[in-house]
C-alpha positions in Angstrom: -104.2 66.9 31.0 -104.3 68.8 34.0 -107.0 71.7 35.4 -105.4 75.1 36.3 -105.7 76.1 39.7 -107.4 78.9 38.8 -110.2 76.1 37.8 -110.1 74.2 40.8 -110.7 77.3 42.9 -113.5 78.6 40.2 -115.2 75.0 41.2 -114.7 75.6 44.5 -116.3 79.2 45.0 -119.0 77.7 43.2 -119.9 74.5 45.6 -119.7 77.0 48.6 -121.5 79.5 47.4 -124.1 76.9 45.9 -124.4 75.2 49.4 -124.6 78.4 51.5 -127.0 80.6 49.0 -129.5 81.4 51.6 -127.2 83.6 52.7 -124.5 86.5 51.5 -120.9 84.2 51.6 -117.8 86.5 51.6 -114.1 85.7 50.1 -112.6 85.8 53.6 -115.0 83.3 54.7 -114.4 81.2 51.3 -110.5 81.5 51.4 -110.5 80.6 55.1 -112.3 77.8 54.7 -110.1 75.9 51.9 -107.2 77.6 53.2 -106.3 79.2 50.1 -105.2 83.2 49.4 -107.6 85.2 49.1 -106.0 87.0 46.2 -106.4 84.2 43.8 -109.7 83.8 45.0 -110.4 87.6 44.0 -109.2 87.1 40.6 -111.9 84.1 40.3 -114.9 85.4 41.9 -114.7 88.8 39.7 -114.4 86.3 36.6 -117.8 84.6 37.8 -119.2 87.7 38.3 -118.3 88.6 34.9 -119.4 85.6 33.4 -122.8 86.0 35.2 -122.7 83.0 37.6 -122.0 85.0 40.8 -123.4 88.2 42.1 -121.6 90.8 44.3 -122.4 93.0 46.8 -120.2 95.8 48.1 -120.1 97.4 51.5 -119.9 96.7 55.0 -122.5 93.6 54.7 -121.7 92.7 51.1 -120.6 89.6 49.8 -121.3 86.7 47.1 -123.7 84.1 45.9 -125.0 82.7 42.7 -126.5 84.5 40.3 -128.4 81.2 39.0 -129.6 78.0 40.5 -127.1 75.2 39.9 -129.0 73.4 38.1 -128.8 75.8 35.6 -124.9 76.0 36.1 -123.2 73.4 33.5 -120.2 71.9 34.5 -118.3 72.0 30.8 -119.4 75.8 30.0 -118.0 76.7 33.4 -114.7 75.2 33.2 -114.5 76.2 29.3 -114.6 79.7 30.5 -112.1 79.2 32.8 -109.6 77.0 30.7 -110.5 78.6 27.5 -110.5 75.6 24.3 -107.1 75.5 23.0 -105.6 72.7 21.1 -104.0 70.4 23.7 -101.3 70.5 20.7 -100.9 73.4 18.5 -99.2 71.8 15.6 -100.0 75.1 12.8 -98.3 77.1 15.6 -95.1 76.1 14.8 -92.4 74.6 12.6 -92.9 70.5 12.2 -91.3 68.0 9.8 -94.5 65.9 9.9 -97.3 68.2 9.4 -99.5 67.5 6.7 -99.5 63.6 7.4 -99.1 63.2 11.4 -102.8 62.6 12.9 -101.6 62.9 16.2 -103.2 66.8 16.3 -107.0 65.4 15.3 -106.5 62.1 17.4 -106.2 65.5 20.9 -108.9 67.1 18.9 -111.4 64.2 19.4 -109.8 63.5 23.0 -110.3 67.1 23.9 -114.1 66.9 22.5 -115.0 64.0 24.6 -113.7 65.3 27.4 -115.4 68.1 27.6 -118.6 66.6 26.3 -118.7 64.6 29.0 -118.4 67.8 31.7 -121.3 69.2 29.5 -123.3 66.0 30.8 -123.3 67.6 34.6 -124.6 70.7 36.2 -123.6 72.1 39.8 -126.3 71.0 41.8 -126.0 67.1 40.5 -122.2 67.4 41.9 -123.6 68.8 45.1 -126.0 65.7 45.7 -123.8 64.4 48.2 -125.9 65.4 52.0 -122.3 64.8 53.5 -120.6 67.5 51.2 -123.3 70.1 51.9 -123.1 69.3 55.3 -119.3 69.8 55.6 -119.8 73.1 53.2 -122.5 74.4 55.8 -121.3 73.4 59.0 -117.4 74.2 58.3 -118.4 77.2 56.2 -119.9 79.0 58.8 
């Protein structure tokens, strides 16, 4: 099982943005600083927005930051909107001899389930309790 990258850079908005919310952060500054395009990283911060987690500000001084504290931010919901919950398998999808008696599909179900249950048990500001990652965020960030 493997995160998109669309994920990993949804995470990663976040913890900047989180770290640096006294101020207005901007997508140059975020894309500059992980060295990623700043493309993708439009696609993601408009999905936050969306989703209500990040606010944006147009204009000459706009940018981004969060639109909650992160302690209010939960770890599963966020990377449930990004993934979206499908079946890791999707055996009533298509044509298989042993459907009807294979438990494979409900042994990925309860897989799937713990997995996320255990992102549920974390909120953004409990994976920014490191003072050496908000210290590299801040320092580097700016």
């Amino acid at each position: 099982m493997q995160l998109s990258r669309f994920t990993d850079y949804t995470l990663r908005v976040l913890f900047f943005t989180a770290v640096n919310n006294d101020r207005l952060t901007t997508l140059a500054e975020i894309a500059g600083f992980y060295e990623i395009s700043i493309e993708h990283l439009r696609k993601v911060v408009h999905a936050l927005s969306k989703s209500g987690y990040l606010q944006t500000f147009r204009g000459k001084n706009g940018g981004i930051r969060l639109a909650k504290d992160p302690e209010d931010i939960n770890l599963g919901e966020v990377i449930a909107q990004s993934e979206g919950i499908a079946p890791l398998v999707d055996c009533m999808g298509q044509d298989c001899k042993l459907t009807g008696f294979c438990s494979l599909q409900s042994v990925f179900k309860e897989a799937q389930e713990a997995f996320m249950n255990t992102l549920r048990k974390y909120t953004l500001a409990q994976m920014l309790e490191s003072p050496q990652l908000q210290a590299e965020l801040i320092t580097k960030g700016r």
